[in-house]
C-alpha positions as CSV (number, residue, x, y, z in Angstrom):
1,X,0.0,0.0,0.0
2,X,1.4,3.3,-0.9
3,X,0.9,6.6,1.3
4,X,-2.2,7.7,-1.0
5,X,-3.7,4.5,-0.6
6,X,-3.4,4.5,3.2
7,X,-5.2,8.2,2.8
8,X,-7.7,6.9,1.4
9,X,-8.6,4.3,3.2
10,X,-8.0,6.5,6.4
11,X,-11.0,8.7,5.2
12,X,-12.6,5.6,4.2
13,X,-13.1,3.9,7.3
14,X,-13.4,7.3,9.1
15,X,-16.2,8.2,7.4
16,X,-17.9,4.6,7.6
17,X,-17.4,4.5,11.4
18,X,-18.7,8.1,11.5
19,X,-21.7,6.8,9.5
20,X,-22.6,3.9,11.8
21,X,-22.3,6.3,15.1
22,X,-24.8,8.4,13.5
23,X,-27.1,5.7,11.9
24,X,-27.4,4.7,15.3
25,X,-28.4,7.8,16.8
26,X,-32.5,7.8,17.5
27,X,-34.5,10.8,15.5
28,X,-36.1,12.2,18.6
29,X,-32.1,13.1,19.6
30,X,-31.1,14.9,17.0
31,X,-31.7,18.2,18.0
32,X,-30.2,18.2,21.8
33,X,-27.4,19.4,22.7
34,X,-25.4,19.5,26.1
35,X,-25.9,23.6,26.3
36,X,-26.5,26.8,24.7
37,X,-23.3,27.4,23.1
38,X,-23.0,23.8,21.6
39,X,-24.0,22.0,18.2
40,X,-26.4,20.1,17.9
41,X,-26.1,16.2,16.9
42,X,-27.5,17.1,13.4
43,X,-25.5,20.6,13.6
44,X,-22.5,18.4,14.5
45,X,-22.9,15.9,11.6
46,X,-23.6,18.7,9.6
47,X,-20.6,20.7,10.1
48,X,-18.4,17.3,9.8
49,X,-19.7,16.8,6.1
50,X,-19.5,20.4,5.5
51,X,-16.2,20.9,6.7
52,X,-14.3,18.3,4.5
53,X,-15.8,20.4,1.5
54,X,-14.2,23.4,3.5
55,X,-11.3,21.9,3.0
56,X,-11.0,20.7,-0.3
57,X,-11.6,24.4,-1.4
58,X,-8.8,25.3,0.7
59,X,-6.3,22.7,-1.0
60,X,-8.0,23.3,-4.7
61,X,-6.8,27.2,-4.2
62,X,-3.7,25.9,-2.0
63,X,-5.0,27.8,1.3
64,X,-6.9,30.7,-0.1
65,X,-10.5,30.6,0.8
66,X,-11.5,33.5,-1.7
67,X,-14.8,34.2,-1.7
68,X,-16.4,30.6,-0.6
69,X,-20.3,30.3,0.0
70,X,-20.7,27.0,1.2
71,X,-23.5,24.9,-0.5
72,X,-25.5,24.5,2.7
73,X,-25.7,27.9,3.6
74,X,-29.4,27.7,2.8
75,X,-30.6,23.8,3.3
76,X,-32.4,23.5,6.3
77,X,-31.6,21.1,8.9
78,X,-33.4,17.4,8.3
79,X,-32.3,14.2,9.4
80,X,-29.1,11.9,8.7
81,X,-30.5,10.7,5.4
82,X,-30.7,14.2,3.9
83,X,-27.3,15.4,5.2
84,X,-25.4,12.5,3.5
85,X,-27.7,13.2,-0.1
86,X,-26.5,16.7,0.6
87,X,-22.3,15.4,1.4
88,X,-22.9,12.9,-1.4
89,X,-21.2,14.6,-4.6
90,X,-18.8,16.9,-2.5
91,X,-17.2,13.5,-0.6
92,X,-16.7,12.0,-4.5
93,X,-15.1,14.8,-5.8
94,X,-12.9,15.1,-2.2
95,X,-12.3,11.9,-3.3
96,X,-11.4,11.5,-6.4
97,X,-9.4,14.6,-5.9
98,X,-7.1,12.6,-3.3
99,X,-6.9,9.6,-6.0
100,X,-5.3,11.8,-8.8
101,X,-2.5,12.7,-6.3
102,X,0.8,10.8,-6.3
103,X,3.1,10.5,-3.5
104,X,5.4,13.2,-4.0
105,X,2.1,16.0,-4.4
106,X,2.3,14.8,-0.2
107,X,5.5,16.7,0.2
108,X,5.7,19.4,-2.3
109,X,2.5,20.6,-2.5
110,X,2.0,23.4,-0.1
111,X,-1.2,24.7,1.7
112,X,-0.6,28.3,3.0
113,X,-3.1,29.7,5.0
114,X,-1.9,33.0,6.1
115,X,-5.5,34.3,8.4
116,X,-4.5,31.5,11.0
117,X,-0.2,31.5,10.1
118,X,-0.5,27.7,9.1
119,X,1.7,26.2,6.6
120,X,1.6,22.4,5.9
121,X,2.5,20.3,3.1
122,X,-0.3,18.4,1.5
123,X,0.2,15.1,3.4
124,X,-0.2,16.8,6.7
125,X,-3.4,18.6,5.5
126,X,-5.0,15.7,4.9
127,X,-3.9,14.1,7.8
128,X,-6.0,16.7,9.9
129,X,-8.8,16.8,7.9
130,X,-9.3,13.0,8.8
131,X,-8.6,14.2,12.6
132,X,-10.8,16.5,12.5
133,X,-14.1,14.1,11.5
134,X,-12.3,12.1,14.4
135,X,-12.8,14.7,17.0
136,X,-16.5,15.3,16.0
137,X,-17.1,11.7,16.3
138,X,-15.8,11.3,20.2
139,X,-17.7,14.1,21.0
140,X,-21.0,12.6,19.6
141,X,-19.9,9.1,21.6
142,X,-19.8,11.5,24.8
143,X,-23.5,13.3,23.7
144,X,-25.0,9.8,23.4
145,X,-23.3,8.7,26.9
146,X,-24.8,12.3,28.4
147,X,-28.2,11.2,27.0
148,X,-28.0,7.8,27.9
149,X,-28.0,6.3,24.6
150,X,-26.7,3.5,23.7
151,X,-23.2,3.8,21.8
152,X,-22.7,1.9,18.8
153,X,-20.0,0.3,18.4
154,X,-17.5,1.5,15.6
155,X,-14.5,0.0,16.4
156,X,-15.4,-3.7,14.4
């Protein structure tokens, strides 16, 4: 396996295990949140799927944001179903954008993004765009714990 394939399948099976955590999430829950100040679940699962298109803007103009509207700035919140019709074309062309890489675009490629003073190479950009979907998904464990949900389990 070379370093895009292990990319790849690091989104993969972050996004599947991010998928069966929320599949398992009833409907009536979708809505709380721990406080005022927090998402919501669907906020949360939003913003996940969002954010990875967030980010392949950002490495498509190597860090510049430009003007960006995001596509969901006017869908209204639904339920899982409609958020992953929403994510659907957005994931493939994340996707297929990581696929026409090869391994020295990891190294040489550069992502400059000069509002927060970050500079990465590609690799490491992707890297935390993977951790980032992590993240989301231990704080939704610790919602459903809070509520008293049952978890389900991801790590198969």
């Amino acid at each position: 396996m070379n370093s895009i394939e292990i990319i790849l399948l690091n989104f993969s099976e972050t996004r599947r295990r991010s998928i069966k955590l929320w599949e398992g999430i009833p409907d009536e829950f979708l809505n709380w949140k721990p406080d005022k100040k927090a998402f919501s679940i669907i906020e949360m699962i939003r913003h996940t799927l969002e954010t990875e298109h967030l980010f392949h803007v950002i490495i498509k103009n190597r860090g510049d944001l430009g003007d960006y509207e995001s596509p969901w700035r006017n869908l209204e919140y639904s339920n899982l179903k409609n958020e992953l019709n929403a994510a659907k074309k957005y994931r493939k062309n994340f996707m297929d954008m990581i696929k026409a890489l090869n391994e020295s675009d990891l190294e040489t490629i550069r992502i400059e993004r000069k509002e927060v003073n970050q500079s990465k190479n590609l690799g490491d950009y992707l890297n935390r765009i993977a951790y980032h979907e992590s993240v989301h998904t231990g704080q939704m464990l610790g919602y459903l714990r809070t509520l008293g949900v049952k978890r389900p389990l991801i790590w198969d």
